[in-house]
C-alpha positions as CSV (number, residue, x, y, z in Angstrom):
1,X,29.4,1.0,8.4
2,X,25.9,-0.2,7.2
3,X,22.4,0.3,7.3
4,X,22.0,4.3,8.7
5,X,19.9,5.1,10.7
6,X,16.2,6.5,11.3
7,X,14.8,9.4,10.3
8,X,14.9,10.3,6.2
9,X,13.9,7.3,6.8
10,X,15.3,4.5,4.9
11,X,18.7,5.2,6.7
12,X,18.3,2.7,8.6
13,X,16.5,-0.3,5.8
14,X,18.2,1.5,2.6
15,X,21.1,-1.0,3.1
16,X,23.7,1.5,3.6
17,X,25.7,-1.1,4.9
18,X,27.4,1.9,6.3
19,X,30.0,0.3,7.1
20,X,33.6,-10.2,21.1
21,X,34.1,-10.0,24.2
22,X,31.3,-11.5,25.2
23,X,31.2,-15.2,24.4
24,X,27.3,-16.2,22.7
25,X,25.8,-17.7,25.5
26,X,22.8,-19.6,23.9
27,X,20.9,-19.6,20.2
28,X,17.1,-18.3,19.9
29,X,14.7,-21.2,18.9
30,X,11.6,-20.1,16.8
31,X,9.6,-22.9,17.9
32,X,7.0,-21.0,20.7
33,X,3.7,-20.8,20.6
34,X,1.2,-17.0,20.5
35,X,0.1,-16.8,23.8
36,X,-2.9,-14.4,24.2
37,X,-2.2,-10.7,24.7
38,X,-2.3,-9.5,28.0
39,X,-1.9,-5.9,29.2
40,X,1.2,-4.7,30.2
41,X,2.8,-5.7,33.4
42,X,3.8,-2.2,35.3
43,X,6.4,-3.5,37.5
44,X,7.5,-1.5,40.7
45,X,10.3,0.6,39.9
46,X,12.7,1.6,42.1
47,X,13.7,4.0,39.5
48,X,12.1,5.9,36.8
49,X,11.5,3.0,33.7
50,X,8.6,1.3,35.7
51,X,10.7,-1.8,34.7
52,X,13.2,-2.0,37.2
53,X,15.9,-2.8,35.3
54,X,18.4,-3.7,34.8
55,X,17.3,-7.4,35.9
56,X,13.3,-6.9,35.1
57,X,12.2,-10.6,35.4
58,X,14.1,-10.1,39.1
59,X,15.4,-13.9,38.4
60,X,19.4,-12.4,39.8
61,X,20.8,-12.1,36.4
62,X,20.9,-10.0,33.2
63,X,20.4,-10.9,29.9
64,X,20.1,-9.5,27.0
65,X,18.3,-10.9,23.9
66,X,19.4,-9.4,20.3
67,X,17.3,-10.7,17.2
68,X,19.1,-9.3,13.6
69,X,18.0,-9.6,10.1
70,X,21.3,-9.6,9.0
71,X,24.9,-11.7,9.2
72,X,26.2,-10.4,12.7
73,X,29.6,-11.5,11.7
74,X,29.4,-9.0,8.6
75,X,32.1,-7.0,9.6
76,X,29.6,-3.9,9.0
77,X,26.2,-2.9,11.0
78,X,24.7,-5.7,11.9
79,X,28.1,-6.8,13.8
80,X,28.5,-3.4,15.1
81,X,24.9,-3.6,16.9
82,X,25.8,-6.6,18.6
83,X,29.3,-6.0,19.4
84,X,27.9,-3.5,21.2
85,X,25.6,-4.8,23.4
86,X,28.8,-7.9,23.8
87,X,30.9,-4.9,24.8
88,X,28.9,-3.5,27.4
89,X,27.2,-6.6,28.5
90,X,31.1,-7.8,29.3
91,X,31.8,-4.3,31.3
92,X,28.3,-5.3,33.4
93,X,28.9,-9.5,33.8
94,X,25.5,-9.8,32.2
95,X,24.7,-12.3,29.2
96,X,23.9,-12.1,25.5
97,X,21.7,-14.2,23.4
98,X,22.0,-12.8,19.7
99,X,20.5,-14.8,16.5
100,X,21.5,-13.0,13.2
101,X,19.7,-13.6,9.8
102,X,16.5,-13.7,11.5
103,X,13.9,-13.5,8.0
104,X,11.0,-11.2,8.7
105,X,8.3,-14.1,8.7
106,X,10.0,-15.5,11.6
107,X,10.7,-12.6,13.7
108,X,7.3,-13.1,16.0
109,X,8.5,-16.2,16.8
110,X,12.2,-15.6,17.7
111,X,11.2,-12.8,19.9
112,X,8.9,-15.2,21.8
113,X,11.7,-17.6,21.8
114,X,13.7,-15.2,23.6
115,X,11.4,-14.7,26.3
116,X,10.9,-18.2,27.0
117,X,14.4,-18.1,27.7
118,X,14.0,-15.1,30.8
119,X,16.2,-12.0,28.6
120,X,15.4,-9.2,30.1
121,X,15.7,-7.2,27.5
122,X,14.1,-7.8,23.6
123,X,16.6,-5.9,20.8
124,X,15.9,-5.2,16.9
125,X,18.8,-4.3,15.5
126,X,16.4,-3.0,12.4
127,X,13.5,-1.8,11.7
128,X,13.1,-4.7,9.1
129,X,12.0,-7.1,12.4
130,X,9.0,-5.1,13.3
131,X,6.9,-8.2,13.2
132,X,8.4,-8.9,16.4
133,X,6.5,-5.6,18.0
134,X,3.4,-7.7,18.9
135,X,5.1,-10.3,21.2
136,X,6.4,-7.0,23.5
137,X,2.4,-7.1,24.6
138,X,2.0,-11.2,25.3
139,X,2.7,-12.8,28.9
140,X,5.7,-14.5,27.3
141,X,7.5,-11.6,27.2
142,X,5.9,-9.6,29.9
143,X,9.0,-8.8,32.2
144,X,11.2,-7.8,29.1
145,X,12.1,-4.5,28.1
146,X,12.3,-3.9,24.6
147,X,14.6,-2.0,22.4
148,X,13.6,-1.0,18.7
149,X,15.2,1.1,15.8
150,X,12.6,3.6,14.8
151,X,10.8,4.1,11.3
152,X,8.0,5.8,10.0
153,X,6.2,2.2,10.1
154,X,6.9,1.0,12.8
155,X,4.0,2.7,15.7
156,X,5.3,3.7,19.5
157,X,3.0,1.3,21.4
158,X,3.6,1.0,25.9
159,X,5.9,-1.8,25.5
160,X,8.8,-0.7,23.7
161,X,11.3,1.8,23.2
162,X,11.3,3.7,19.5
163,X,15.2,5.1,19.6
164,X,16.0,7.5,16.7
165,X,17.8,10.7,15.5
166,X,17.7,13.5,13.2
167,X,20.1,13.5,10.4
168,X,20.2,16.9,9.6
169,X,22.2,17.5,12.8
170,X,24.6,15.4,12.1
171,X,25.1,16.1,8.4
172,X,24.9,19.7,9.1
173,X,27.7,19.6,11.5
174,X,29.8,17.1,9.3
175,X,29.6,19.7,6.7
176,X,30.3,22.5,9.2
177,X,33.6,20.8,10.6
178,X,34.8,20.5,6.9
179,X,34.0,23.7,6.0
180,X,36.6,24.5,8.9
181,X,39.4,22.6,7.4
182,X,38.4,23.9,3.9
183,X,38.3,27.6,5.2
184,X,41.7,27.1,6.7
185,X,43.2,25.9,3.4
186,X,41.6,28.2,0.7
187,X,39.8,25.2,-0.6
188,X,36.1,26.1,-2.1
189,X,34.8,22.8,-3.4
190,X,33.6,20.0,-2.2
191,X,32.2,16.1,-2.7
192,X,29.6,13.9,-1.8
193,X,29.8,10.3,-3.3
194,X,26.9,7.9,-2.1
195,X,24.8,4.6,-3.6
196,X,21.3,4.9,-4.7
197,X,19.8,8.4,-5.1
198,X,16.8,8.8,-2.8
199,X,15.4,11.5,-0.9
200,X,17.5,10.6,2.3
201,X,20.4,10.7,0.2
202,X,19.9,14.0,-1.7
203,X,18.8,15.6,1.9
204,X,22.0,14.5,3.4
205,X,24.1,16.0,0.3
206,X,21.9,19.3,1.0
207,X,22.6,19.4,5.2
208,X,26.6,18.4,4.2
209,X,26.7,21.9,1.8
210,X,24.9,24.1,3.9
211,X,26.8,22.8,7.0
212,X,29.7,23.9,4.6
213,X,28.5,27.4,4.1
214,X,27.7,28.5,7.3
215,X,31.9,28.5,7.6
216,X,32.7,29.5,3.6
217,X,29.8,30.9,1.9
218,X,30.4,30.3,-1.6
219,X,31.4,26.5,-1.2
220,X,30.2,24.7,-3.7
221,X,29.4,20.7,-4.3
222,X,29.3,18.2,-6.4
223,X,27.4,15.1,-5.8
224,X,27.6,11.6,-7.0
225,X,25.3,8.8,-6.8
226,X,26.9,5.4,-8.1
227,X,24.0,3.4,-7.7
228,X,25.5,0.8,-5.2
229,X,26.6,1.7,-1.4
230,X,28.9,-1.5,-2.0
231,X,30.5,-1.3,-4.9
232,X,34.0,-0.2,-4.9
233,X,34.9,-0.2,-8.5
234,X,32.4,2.5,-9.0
235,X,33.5,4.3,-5.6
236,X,36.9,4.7,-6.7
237,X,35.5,5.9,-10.2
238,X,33.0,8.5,-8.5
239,X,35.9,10.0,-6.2
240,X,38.6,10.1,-8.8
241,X,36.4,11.7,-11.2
242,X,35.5,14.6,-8.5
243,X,39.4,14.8,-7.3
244,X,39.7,15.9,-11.0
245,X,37.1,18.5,-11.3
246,X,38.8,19.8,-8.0
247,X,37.1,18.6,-5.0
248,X,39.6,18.9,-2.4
249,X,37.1,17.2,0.4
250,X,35.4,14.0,0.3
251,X,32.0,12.5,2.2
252,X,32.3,9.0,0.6
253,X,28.8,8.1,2.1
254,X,28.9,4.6,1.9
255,X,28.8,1.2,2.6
256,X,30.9,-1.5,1.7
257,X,32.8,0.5,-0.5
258,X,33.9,3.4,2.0
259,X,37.4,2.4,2.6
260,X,37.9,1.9,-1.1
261,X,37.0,5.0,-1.7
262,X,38.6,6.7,1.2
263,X,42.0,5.2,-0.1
264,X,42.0,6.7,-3.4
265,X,41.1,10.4,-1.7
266,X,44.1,9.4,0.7
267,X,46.0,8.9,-2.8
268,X,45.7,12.4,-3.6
269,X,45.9,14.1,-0.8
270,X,41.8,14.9,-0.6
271,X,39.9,15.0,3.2
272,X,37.5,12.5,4.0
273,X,35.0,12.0,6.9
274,X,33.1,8.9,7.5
275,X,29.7,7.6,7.3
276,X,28.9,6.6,11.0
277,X,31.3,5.6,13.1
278,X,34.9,6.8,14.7
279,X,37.9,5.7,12.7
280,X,40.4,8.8,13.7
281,X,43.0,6.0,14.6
282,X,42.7,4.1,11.0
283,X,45.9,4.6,9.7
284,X,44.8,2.7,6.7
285,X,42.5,4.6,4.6
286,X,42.8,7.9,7.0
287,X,40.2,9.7,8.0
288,X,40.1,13.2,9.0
289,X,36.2,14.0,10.1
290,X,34.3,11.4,11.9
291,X,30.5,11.8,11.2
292,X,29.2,9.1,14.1
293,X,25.6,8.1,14.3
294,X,26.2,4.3,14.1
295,X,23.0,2.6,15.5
296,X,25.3,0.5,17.7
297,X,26.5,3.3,19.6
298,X,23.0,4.5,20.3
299,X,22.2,0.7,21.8
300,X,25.3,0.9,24.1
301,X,23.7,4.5,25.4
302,X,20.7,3.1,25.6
303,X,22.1,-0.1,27.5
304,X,23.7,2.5,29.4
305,X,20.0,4.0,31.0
306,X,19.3,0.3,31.5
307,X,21.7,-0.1,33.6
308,X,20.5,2.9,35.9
309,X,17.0,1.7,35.7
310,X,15.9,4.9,33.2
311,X,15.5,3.3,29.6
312,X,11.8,4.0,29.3
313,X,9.2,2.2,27.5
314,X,6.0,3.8,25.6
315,X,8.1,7.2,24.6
316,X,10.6,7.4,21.6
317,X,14.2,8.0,22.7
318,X,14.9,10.8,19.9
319,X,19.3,10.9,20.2
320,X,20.2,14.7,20.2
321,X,23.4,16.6,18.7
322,X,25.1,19.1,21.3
323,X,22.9,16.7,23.9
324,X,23.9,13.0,24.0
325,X,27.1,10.9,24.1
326,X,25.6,10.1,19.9
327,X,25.3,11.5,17.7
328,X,28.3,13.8,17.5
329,X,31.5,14.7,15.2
330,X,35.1,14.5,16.1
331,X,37.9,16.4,13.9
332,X,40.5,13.8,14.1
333,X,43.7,16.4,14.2
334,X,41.9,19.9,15.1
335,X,44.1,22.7,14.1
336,X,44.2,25.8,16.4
337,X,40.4,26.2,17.8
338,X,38.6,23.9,15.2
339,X,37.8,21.6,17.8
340,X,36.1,24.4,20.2
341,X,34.5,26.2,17.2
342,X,33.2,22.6,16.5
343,X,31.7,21.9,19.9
344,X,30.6,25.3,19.9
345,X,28.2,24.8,16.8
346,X,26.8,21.9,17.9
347,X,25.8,22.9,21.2
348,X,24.1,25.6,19.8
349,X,22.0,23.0,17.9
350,X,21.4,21.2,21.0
351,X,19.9,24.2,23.1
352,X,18.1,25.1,19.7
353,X,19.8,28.1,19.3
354,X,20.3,26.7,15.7
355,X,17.5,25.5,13.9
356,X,18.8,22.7,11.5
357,X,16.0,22.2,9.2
358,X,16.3,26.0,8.8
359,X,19.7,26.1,7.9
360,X,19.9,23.5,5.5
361,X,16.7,25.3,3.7
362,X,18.9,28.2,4.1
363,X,22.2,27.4,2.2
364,X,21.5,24.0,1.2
């Protein structure tokens, strides 16, 4: 997994590196030229984007247009986002046009380049390519929807979709599913390894304890920051050292240097979960909580509302716990009613009979 996501903000620029169906059908030019700003075409919907989408140019065809700052062969997020929009696209018969290491002087220019070529849809795959934003407002890229990861710098303007989350559902419920497995085997303590030690780092330590205590109260946890979401020579270091002051459950949240990490908790016999997306079938680290709020799964739910003509422009898309497909938590081998306690909690977040912010003032 890389890069998080949205909100604690730098989840999704930090370089959490949190770590093809569809054949590349053509490779974004940066050569265009800034026409002037127009307003907003409104379309006519037949449905409730005001776009109608899918096909919003109306030319018979679908195509999707994904610029990336980083490698989209990387194995981590950046090929995750796209793989997404491959998979789905594949599913619909439409077409993807995806240029990776896109710098952020050149994203104006790429965008533009992908609207000379008809997509019908602009996609950041990071917040990093806000430069980009302005082009969502020019005739060149007038019948184009446009799909952006959001950050506290980046402004909701008409033409484009901000799609974010809140981390402290996620991280609260991570930590309530293994307080589950830790209730049911006497275990007390916990760990948290991550990289650098920032704010959204030491808030998502705080929402993994007190999801912990809301299912054994005097859990306690010890937290590790290494310095380095890649590095797995100081991974394995972090996690050995906590198997040996008795932390019998894991959250190596990292990058790079998750599976590395995951193996030496395999080793001896410690839980892990992981830091965005589903891996209950690796065999190789095992995991046994999956914590999934990789941005690429958002973009195939949003693709998704494309689809039915409902991805709207000029609002944020905020993904909701207990709400949406993502994001969510799956215990990979529930136990006797784990799993319903589970879904139990965070449906209660999603009604807002739980008040996340609340709780993880409250025990974290």
């Amino acid at each position: 997994m890389t890069a998080g996501r949205s909100l604690w903000r730098s989840r999704a620029a930090l370089g959490l590196a949190l770590t093809g169906a569809l054949a590349l059908s053509g490779c974004a030019s940066n050569d265009a030229t800034a026409p002037k700003a127009t307003p907003a075409a409104t379309g006519g919907a037949s449905g409730g984007s005001g776009l109608n989408e899918p096909d919003v140019n109306g030319d018979g065809k679908v195509v999707i247009g994904v610029l990336s700052p980083g490698d989209i062969n990387d194995r981590g997020y950046y090929e995750s986002f796209v793989d997404s929009a491959d998979a789905y696209a594949k599913e619909k018969g439409w077409t993807v046009i995806k240029r990776g290491s896109v710098p952020a002087s050149d994203a104006l220019s790429a965008a533009r380049a992908l609207c000379q070529q008809k997509v019908d849809m602009v996609a950041l795959a990071a917040s990093e390519l806000k430069a980009a934003i302005p082009a969502s407002e020019e005739p060149v890229c007038a019948k184009t929807a446009w799909y952006v990861p959001s950050s506290a710098n980046i402004d909701q303007t008409p033409r484009i979709m901000l799609s974010s989350d809140n981390p402290n559902q996620s991280m609260l419920a991570a930590g309530y599913a293994a307080g589950l497995k830790m209730k049911a085997a006497g275990y007390t303590k916990a760990g948290f390894v991550t990289g650098i030690k920032a704010d959204f780092s030491v808030l998502g330590a705080k929402a993994f304890l007190a999801g912990i205590r809301e299912v054994v109260p005097k859990a306690t946890l010890v937290s590790t920051y290494t310095g380095d979401f890649n590095d797995s020579a100081k991974a394995k270091e972090a996690i050995q050292a906590q198997i040996s002051q008795g932390a019998k459950v894991i959250y190596p949240y990292l990058g790079g240097a998750t599976d590395a990490a995951a193996q030496v908790a395999n080793a001896s016999g410690v839980l892990t979960l992981t830091p965005g997306t589903d891996r209950c079938a690796s065999t190789s680290p095992k995991f046994d909580i999956s914590v999934i709020f990789s941005p690429g799964d958002y973009f195939r739910a949003a693709l998704e509302d494309f689809a039915k003509d409902d991805l709207k422009m000029g609002t944020p898309r905020v993904w909701q716990l207990g709400v949406d497909p993502y994001p969510t938590i799956k215990i990979c081998k529930g136990q006797g009613d784990e799993d319903q306690q589970l879904a139990e909690f965070m449906k209660k977040i999603g009604n807002k009979e739980i008040d996340p912010e609340a709780e993880v003032n409250r025990l974290g």
